[in-house]
ModelCIF file with pLDDT and N, C-alpha, C, O atoms, coordinates in Angstrom:
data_MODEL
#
_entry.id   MODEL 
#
_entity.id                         1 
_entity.type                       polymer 
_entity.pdbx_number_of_molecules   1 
#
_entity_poly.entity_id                      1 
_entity_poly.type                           'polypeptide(L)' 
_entity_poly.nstd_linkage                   no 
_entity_poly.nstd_monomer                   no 
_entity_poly.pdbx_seq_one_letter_code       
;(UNK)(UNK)(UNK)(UNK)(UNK)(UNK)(UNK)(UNK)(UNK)(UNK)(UNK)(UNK)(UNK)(UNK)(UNK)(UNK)
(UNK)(UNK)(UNK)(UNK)(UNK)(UNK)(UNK)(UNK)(UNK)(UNK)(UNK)(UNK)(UNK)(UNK)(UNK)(UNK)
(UNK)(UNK)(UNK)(UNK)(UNK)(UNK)(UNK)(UNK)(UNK)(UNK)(UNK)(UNK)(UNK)
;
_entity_poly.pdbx_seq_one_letter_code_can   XXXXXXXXXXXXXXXXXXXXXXXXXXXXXXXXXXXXXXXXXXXXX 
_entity_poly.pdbx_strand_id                 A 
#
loop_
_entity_poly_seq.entity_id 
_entity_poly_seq.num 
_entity_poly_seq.mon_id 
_entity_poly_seq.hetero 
1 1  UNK n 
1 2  UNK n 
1 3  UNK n 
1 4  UNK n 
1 5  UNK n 
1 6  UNK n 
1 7  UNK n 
1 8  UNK n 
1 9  UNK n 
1 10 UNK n 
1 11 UNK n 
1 12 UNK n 
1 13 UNK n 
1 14 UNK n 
1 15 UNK n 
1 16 UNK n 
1 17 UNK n 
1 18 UNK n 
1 19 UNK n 
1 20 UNK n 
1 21 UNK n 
1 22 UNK n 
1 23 UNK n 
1 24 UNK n 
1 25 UNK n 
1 26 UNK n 
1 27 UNK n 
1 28 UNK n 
1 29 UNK n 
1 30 UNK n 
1 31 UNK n 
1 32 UNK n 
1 33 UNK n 
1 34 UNK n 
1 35 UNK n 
1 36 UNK n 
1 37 UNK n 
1 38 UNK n 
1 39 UNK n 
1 40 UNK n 
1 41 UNK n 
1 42 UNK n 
1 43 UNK n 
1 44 UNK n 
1 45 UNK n 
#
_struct_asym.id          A 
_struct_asym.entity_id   1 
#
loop_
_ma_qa_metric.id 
_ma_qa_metric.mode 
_ma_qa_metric.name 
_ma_qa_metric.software_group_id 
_ma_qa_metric.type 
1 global pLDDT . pLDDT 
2 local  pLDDT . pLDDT 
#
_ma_qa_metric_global.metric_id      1 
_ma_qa_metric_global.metric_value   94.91 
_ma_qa_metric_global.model_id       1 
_ma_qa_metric_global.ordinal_id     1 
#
loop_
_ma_qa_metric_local.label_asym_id 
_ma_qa_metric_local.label_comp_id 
_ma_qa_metric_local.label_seq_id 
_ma_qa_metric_local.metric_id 
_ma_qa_metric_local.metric_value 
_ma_qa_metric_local.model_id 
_ma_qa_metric_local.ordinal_id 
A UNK 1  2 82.00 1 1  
A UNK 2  2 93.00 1 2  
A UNK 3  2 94.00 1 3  
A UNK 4  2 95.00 1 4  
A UNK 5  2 96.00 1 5  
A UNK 6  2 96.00 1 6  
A UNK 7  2 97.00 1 7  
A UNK 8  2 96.00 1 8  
A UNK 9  2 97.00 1 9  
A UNK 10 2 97.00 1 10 
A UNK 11 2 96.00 1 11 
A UNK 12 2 95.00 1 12 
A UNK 13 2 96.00 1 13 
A UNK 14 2 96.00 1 14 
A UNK 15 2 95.00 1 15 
A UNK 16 2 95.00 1 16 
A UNK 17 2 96.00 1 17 
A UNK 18 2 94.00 1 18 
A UNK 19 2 96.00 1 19 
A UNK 20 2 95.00 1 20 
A UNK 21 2 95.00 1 21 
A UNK 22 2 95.00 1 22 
A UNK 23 2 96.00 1 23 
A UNK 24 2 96.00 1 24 
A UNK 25 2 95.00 1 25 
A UNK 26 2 94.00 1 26 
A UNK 27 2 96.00 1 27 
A UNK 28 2 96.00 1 28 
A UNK 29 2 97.00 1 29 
A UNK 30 2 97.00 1 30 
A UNK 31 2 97.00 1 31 
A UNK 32 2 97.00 1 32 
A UNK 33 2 96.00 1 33 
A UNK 34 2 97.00 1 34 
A UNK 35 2 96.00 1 35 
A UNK 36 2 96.00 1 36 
A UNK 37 2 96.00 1 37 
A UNK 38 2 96.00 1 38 
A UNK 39 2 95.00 1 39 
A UNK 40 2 95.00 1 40 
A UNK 41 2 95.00 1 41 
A UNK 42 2 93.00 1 42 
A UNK 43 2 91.00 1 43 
A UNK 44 2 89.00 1 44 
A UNK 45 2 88.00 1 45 
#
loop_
_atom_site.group_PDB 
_atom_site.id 
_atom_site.type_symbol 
_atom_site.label_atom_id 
_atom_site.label_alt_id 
_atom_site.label_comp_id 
_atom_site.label_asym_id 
_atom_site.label_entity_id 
_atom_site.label_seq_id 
_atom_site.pdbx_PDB_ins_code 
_atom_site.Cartn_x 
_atom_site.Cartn_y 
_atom_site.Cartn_z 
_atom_site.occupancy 
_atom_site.B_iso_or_equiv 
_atom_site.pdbx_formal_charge 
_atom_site.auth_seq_id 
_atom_site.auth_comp_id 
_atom_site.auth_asym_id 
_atom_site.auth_atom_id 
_atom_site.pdbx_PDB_model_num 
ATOM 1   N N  . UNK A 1 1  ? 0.858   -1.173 0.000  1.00 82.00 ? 1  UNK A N  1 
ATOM 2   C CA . UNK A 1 1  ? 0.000   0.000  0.000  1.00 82.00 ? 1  UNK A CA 1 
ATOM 3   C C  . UNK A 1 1  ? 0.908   1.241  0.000  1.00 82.00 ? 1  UNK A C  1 
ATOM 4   O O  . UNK A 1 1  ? 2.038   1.181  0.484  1.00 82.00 ? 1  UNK A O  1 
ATOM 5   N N  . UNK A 1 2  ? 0.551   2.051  -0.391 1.00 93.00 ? 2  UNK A N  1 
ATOM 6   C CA . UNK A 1 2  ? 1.136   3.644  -0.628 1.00 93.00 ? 2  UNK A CA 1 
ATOM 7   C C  . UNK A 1 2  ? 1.395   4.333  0.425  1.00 93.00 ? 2  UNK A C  1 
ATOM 8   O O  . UNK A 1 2  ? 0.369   4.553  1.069  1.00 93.00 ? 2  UNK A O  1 
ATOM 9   N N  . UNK A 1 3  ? 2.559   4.875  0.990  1.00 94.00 ? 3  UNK A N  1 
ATOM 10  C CA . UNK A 1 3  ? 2.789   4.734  2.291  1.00 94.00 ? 3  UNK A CA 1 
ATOM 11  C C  . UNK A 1 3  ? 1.501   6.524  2.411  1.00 94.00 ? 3  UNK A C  1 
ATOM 12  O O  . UNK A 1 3  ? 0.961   6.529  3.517  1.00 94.00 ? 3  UNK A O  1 
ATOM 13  N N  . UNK A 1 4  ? 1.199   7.391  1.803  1.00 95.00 ? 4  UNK A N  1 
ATOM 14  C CA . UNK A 1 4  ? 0.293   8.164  1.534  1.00 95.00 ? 4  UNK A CA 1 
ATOM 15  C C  . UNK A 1 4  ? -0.710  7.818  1.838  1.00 95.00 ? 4  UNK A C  1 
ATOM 16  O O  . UNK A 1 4  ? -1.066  8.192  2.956  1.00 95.00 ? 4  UNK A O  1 
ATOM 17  N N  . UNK A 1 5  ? -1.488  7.120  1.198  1.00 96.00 ? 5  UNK A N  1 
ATOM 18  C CA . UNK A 1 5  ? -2.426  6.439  1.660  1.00 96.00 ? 5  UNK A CA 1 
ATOM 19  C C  . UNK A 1 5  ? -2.899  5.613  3.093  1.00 96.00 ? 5  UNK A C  1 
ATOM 20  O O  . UNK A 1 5  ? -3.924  5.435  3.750  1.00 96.00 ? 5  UNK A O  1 
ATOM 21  N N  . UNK A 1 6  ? -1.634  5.282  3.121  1.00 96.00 ? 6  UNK A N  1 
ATOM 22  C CA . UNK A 1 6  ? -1.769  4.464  4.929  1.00 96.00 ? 6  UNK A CA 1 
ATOM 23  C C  . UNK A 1 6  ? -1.695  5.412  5.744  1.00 96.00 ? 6  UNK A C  1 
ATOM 24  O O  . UNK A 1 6  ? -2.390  5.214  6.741  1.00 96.00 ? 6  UNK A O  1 
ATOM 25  N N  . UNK A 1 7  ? -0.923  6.741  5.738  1.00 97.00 ? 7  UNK A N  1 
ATOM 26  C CA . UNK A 1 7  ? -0.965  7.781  6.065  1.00 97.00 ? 7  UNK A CA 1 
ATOM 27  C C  . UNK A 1 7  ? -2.515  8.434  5.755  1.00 97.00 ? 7  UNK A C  1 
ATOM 28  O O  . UNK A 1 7  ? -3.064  8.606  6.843  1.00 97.00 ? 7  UNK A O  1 
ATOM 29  N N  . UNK A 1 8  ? -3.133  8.728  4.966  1.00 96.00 ? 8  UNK A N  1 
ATOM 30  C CA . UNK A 1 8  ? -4.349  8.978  5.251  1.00 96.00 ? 8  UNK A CA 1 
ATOM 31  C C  . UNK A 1 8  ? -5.533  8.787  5.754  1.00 96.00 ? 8  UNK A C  1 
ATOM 32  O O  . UNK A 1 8  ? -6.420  9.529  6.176  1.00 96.00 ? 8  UNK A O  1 
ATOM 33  N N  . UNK A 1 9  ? -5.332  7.137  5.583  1.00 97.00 ? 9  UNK A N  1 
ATOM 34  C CA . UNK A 1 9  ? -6.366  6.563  6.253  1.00 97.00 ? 9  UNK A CA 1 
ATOM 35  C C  . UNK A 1 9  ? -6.277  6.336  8.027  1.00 97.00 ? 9  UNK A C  1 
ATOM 36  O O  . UNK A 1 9  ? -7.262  6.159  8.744  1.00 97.00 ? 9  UNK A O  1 
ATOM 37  N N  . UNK A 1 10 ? -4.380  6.412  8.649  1.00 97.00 ? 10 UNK A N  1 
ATOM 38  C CA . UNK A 1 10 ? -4.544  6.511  10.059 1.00 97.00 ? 10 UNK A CA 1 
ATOM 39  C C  . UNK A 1 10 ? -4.946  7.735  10.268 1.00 97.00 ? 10 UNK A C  1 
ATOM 40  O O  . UNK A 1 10 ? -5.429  7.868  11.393 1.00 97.00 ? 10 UNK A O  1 
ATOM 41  N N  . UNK A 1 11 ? -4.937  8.823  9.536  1.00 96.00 ? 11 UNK A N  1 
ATOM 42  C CA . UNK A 1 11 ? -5.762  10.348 9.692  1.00 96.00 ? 11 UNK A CA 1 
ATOM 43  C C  . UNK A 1 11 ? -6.829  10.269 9.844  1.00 96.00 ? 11 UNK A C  1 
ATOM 44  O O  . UNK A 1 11 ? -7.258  10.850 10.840 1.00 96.00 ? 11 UNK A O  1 
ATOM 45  N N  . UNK A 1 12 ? -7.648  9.661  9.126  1.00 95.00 ? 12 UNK A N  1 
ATOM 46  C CA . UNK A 1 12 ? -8.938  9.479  9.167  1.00 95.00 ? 12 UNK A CA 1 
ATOM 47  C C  . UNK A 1 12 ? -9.471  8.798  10.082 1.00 95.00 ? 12 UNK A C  1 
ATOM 48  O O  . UNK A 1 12 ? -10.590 9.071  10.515 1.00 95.00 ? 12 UNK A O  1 
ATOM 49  N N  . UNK A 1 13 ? -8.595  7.592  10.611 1.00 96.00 ? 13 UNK A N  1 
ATOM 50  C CA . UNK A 1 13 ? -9.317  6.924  11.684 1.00 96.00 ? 13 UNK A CA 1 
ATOM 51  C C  . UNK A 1 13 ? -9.080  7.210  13.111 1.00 96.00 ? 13 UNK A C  1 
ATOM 52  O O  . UNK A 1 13 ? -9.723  6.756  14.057 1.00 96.00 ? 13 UNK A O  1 
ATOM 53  N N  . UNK A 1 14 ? -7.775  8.265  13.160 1.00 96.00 ? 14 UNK A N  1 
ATOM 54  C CA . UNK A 1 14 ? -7.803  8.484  14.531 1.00 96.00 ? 14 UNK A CA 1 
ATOM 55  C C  . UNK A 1 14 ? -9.415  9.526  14.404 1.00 96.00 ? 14 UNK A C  1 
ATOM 56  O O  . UNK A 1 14 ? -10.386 9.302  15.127 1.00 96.00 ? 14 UNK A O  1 
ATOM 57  N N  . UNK A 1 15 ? -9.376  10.649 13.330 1.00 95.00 ? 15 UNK A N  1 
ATOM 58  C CA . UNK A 1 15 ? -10.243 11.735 13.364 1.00 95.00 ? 15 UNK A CA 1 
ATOM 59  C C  . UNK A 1 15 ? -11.855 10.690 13.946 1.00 95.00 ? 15 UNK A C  1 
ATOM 60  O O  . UNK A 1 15 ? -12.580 10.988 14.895 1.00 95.00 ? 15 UNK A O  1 
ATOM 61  N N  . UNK A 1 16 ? -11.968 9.833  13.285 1.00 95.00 ? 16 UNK A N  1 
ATOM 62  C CA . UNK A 1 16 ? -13.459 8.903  13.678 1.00 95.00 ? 16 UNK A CA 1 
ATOM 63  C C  . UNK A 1 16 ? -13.490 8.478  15.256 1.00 95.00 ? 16 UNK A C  1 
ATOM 64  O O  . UNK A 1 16 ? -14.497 8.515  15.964 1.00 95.00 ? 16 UNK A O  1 
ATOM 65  N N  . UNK A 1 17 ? -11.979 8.001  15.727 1.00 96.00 ? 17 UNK A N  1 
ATOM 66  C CA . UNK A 1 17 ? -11.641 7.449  16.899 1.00 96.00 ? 17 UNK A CA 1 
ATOM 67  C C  . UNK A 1 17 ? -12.599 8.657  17.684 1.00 96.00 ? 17 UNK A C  1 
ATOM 68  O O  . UNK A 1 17 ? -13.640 8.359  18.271 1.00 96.00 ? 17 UNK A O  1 
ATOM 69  N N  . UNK A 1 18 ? -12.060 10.098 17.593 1.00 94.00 ? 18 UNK A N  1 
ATOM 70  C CA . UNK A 1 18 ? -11.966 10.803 18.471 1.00 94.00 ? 18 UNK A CA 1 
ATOM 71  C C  . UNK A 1 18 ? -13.125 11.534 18.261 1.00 94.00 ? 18 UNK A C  1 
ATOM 72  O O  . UNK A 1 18 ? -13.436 12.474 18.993 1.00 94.00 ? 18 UNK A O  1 
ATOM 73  N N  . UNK A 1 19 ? -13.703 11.216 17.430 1.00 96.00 ? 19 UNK A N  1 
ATOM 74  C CA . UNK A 1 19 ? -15.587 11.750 16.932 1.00 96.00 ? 19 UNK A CA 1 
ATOM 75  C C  . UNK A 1 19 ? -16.198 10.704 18.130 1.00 96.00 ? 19 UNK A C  1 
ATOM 76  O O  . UNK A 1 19 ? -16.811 11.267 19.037 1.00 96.00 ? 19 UNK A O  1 
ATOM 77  N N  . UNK A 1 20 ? -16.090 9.414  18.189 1.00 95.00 ? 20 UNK A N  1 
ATOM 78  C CA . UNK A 1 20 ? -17.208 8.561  18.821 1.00 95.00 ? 20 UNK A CA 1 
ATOM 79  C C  . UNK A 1 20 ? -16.934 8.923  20.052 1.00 95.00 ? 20 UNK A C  1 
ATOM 80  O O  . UNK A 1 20 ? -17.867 8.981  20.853 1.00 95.00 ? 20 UNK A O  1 
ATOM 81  N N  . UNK A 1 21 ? -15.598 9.243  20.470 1.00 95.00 ? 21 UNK A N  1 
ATOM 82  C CA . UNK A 1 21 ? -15.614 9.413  21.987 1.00 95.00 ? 21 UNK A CA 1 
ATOM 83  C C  . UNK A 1 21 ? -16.448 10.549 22.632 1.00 95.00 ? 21 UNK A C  1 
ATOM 84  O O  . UNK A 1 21 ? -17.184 10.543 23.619 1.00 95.00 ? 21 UNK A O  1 
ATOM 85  N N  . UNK A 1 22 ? -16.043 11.690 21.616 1.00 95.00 ? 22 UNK A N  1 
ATOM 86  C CA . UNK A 1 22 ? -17.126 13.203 21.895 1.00 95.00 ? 22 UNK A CA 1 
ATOM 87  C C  . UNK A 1 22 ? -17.918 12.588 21.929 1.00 95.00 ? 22 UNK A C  1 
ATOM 88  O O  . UNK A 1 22 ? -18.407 12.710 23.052 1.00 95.00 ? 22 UNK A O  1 
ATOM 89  N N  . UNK A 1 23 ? -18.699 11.596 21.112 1.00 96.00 ? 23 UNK A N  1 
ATOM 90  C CA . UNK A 1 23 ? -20.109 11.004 21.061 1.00 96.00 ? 23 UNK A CA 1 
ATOM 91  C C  . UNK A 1 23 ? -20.732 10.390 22.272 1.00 96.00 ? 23 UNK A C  1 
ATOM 92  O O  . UNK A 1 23 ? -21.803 10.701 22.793 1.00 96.00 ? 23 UNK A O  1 
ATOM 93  N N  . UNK A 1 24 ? -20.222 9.834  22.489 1.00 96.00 ? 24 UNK A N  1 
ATOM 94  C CA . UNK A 1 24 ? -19.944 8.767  23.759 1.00 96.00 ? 24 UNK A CA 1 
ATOM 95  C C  . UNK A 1 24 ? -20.319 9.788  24.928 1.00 96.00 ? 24 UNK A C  1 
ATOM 96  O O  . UNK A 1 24 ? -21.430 9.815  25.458 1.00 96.00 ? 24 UNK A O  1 
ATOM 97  N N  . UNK A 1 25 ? -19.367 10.534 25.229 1.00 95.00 ? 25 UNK A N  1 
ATOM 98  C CA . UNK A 1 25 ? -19.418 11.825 26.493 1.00 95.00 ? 25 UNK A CA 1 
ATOM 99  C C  . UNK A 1 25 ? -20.575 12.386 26.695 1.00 95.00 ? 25 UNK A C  1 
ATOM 100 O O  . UNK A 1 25 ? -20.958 12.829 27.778 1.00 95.00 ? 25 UNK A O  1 
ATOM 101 N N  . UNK A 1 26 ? -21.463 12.395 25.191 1.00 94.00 ? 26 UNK A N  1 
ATOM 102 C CA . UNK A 1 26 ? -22.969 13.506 24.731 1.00 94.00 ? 26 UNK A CA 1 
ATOM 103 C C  . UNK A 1 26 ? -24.310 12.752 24.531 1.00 94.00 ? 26 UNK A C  1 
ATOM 104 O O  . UNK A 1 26 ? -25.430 13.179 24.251 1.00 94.00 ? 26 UNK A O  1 
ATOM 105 N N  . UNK A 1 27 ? -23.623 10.876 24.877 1.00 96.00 ? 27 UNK A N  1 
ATOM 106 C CA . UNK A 1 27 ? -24.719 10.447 25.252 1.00 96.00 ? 27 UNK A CA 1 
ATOM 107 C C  . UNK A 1 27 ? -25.545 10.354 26.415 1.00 96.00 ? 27 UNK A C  1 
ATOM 108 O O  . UNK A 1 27 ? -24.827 10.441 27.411 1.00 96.00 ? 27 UNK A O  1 
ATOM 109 N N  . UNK A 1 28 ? -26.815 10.206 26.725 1.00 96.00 ? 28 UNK A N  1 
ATOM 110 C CA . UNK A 1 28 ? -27.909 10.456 27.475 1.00 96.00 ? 28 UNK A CA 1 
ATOM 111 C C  . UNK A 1 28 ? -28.991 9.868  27.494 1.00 96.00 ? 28 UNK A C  1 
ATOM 112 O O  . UNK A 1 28 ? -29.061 9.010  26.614 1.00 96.00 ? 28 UNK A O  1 
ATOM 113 N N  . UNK A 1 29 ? -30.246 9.996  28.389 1.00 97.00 ? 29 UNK A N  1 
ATOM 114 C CA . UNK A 1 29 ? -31.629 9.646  27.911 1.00 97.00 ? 29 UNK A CA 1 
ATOM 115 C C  . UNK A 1 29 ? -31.991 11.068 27.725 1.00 97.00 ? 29 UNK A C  1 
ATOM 116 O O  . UNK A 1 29 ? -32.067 11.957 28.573 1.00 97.00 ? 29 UNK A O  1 
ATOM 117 N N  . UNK A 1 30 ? -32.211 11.110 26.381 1.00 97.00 ? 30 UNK A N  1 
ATOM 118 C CA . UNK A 1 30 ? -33.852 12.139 26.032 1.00 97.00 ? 30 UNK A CA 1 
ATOM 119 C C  . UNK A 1 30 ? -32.507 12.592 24.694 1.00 97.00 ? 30 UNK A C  1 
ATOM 120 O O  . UNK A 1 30 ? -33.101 13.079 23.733 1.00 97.00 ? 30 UNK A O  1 
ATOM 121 N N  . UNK A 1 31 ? -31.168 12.549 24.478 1.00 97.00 ? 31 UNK A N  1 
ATOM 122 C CA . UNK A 1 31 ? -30.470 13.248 23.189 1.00 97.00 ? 31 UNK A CA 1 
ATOM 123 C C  . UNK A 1 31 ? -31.287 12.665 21.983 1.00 97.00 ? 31 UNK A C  1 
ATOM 124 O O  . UNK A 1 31 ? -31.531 11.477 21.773 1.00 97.00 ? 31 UNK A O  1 
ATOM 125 N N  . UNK A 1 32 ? -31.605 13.604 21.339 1.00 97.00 ? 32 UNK A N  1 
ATOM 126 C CA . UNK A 1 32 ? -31.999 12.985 20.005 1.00 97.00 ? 32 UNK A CA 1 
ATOM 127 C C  . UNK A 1 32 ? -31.322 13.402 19.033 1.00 97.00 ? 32 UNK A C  1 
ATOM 128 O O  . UNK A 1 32 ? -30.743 14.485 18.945 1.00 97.00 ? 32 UNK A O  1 
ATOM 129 N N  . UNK A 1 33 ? -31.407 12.027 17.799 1.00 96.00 ? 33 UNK A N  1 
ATOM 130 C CA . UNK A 1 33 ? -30.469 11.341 16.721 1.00 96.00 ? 33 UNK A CA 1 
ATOM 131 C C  . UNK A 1 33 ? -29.403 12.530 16.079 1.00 96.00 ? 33 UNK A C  1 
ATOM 132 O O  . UNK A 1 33 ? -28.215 12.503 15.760 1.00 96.00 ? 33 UNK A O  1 
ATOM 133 N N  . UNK A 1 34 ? -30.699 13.811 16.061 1.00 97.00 ? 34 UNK A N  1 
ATOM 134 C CA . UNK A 1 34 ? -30.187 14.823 15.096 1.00 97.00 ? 34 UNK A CA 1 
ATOM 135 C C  . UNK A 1 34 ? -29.265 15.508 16.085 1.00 97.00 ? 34 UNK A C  1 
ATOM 136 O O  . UNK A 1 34 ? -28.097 15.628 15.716 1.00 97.00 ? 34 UNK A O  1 
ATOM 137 N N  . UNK A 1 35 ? -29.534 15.894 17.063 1.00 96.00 ? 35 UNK A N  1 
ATOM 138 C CA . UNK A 1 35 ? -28.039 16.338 18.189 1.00 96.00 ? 35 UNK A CA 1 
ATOM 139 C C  . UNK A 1 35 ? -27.149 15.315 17.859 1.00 96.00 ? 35 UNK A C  1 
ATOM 140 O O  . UNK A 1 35 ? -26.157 15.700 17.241 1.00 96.00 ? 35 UNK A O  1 
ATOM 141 N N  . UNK A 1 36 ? -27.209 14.286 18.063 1.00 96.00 ? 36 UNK A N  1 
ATOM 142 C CA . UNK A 1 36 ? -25.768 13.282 17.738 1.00 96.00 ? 36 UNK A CA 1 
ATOM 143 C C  . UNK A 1 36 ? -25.177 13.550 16.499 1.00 96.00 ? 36 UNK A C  1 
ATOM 144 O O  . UNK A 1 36 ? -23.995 13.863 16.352 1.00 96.00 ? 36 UNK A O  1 
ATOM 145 N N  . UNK A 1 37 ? -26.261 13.386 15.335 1.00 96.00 ? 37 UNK A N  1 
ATOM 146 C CA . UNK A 1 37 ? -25.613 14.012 13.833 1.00 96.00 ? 37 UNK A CA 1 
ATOM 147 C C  . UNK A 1 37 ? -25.267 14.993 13.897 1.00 96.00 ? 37 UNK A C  1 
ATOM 148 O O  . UNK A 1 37 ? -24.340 15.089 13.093 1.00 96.00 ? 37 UNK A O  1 
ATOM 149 N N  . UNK A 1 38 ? -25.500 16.330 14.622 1.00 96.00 ? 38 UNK A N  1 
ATOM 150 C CA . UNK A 1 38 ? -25.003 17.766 14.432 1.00 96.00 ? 38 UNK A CA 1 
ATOM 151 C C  . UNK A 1 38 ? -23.551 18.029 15.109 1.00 96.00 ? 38 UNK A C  1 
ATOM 152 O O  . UNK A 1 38 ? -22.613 18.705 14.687 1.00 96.00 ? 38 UNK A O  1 
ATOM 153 N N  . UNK A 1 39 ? -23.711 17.084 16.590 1.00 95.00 ? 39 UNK A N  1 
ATOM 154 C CA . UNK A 1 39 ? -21.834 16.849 16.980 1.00 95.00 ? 39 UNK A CA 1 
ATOM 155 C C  . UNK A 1 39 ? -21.280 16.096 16.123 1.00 95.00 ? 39 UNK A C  1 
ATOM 156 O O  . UNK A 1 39 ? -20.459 16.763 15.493 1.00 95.00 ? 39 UNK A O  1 
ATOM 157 N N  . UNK A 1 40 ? -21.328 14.679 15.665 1.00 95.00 ? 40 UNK A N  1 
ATOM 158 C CA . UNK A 1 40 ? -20.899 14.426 14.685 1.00 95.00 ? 40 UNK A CA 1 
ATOM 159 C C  . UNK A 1 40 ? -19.753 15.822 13.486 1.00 95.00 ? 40 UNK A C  1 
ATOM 160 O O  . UNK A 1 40 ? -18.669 16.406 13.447 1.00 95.00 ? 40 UNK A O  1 
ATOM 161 N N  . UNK A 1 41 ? -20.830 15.679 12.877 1.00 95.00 ? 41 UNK A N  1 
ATOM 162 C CA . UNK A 1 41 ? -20.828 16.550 12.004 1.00 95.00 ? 41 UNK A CA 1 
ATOM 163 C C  . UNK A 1 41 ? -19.690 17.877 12.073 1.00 95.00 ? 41 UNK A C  1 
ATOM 164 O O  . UNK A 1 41 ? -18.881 18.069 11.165 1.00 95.00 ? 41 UNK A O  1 
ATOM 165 N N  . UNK A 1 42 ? -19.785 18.808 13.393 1.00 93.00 ? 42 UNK A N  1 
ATOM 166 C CA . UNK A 1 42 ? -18.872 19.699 13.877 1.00 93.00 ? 42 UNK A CA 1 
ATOM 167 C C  . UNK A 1 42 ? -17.654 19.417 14.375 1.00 93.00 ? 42 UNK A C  1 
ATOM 168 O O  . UNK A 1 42 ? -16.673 20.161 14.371 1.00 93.00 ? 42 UNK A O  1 
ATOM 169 N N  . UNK A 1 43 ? -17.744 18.241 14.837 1.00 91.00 ? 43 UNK A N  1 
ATOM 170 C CA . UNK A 1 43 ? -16.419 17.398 15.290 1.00 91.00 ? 43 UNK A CA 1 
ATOM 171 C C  . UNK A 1 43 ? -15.532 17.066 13.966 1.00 91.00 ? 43 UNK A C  1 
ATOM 172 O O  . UNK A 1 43 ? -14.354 17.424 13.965 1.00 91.00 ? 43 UNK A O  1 
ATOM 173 N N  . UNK A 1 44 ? -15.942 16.557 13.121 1.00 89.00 ? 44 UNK A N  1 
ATOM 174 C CA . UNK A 1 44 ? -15.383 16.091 11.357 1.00 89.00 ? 44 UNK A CA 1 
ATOM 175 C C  . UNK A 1 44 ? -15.305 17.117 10.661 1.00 89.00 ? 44 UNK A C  1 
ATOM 176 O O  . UNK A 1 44 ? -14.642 16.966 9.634  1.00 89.00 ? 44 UNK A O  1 
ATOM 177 N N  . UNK A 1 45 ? -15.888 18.476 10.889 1.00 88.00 ? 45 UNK A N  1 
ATOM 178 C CA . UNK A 1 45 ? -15.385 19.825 9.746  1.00 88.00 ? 45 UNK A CA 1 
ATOM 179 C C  . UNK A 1 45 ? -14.495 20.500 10.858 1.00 88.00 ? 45 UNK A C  1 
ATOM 180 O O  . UNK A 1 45 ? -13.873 21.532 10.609 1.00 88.00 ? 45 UNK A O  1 
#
């Protein structure tokens, strides 16, 4: 594999790693789907 590429994709997966954990922290009873998609979302841009 392209050492670029392996390089991009551990970019990408720490960036996901560290999305679910925010996620994780912002879960609750009563959060709804679209709050999770909107951290999501702000966490990845």
């Amino acid at each position: 594999m392209n050492p670029d590429v392996l390089s991009l994709l551990t970019q990408a997966r720490a960036m996901v790693d560290g999305t679910y954990e925010d996620l994780y922290g912002q879960l609750r009873p009563g959060v709804r789907e679209n709050e999770c998609v909107g951290l999501v979302s702000k966490v990845l841009r």
